[in-house]
N, C-alpha and C positions, 0 to 999 in steps of 0.2 A: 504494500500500500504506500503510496506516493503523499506528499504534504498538500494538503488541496486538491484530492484527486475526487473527477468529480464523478463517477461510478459507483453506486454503493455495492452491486451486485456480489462483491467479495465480503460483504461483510455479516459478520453473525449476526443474531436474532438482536442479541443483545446491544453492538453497535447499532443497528439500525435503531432501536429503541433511544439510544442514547444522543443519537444524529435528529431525530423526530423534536427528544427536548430540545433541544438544543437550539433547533428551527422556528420552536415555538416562544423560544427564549426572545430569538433574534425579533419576531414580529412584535411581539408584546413591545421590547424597544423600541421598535421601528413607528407603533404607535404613540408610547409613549414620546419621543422624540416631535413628532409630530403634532400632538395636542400643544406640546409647552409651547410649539412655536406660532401655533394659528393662536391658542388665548393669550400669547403674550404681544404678539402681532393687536389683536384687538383692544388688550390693556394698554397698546401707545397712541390710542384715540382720547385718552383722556389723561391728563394730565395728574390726578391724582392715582393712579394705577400707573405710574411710565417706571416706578421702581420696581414694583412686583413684575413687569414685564419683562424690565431686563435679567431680573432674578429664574423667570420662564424662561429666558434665552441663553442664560449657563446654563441651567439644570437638563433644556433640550439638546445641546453641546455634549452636556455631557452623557447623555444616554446616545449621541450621534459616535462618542468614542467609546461606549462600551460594543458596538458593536463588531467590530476588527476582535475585539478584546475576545467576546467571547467565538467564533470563530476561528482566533487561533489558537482558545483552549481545545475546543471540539478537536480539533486535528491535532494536535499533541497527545491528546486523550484518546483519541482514536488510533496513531499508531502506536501508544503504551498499550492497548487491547490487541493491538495485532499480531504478528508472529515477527521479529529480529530477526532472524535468518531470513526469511521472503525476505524483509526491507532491504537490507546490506545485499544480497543475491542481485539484484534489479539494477540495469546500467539507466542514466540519465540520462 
């Protein structure tokens, strides 16, 4: 198994299980990331909300960098599940 390989078809029951949270992880971010930024977007139409907006625009930042984040756990944890011989075997 390769870093970012995008086939799942080698993988056990259990990687797949684990690739699925992981997936599920990723959207839940993807939404959250998105909310902070459309109500904080609408918090800078008013001048007494333009703080909490921008507090919405780190916090959506920051669920924009958890994403990489978990993605390259998923695949570090996916080849710790896999077989070392296959990896090392396999030319690049």
């Amino acid at each position: 198994m390769k870093l970012f390989e995008a086939s799942s078809a080698d993988h056990s029951p259990e990687q797949r299980r684990f690739v699925a949270m992981t997936e599920i992880c990723y959207t839940i971010v993807d939404f959250s990331a998105a909310l902070c930024f459309i109500v904080g977007s609408m918090f800078f139409f008013y001048d007494s909300l333009q703080n909490a907006g921008t507090w919405l625009f780190l916090i959506g930042s920051l669920f924009f960098a958890a994403k990489p984040t978990i993605r390259l756990w998923r695949e570090i944890k996916l080849l710790r599940m896999g077989d070392y011989a296959d990896i090392a075997s396999k030319k690049h």
